[in-house]
Steps between C-alpha positions, in 0.01 A plus 500: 500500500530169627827287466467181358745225702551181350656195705824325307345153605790294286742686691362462844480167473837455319656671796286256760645225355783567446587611851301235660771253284788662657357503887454147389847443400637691781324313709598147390845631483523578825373207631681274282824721617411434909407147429865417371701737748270276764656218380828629453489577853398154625713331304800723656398444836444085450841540421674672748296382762402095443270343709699229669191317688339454107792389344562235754105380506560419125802354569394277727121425276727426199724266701160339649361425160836400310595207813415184644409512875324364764148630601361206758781297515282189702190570242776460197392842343807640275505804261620474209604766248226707332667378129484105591139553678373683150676199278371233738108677453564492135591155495214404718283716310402763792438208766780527803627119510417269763742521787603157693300445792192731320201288409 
């Protein structure tokens, strides 16, 4: 007498997706866990330990671009701050004015 064996298909695949959903979710847990430990990490160490040699370089580009100062004193080339260069463009409509002794 043979046996007759029938496969619960509904159930197999029930129990495929439902544990392929929770490797998923494990998964994208974990990584989403490591990603902000990362940064919790980073952020710690930035603070404890600042870099000195980046925080002057932007002090020093944000005093460059906020100040008047000589760049070729005998050609008569100035800078000027990045806020009166951008309202001076505006005014001119995008055309850098004429500077004395330019032709």
């Amino acid at each position: 007498m043979a046996i007759k064996q029938e496969v619960n298909v509904p159930l197999i695949v029930t129990i495929g997706v439902v544990g392929f959903t929770l490797v998923l979710v494990l998964v994208l847990g974990t990584q989403a866990w490591y990603e902000s430990e990362a940064e919790a990490q980073f952020n710690f160490e930035a603070d404890q330990y600042p870099n000195t040699g980046l925080i002057s370089l932007k002090t020093d580009q944000l005093t460059n671009i906020n100040s008047y100062r000589w760049v070729d004193r005998k050609a008569g080339i100035v800078t000027i701050p990045i806020d009166d260069a951008i309202k001076i463009m505006v005014q001119t409509g995008g055309h850098p004015p004429a500077v004395g002794g330019a032709q």
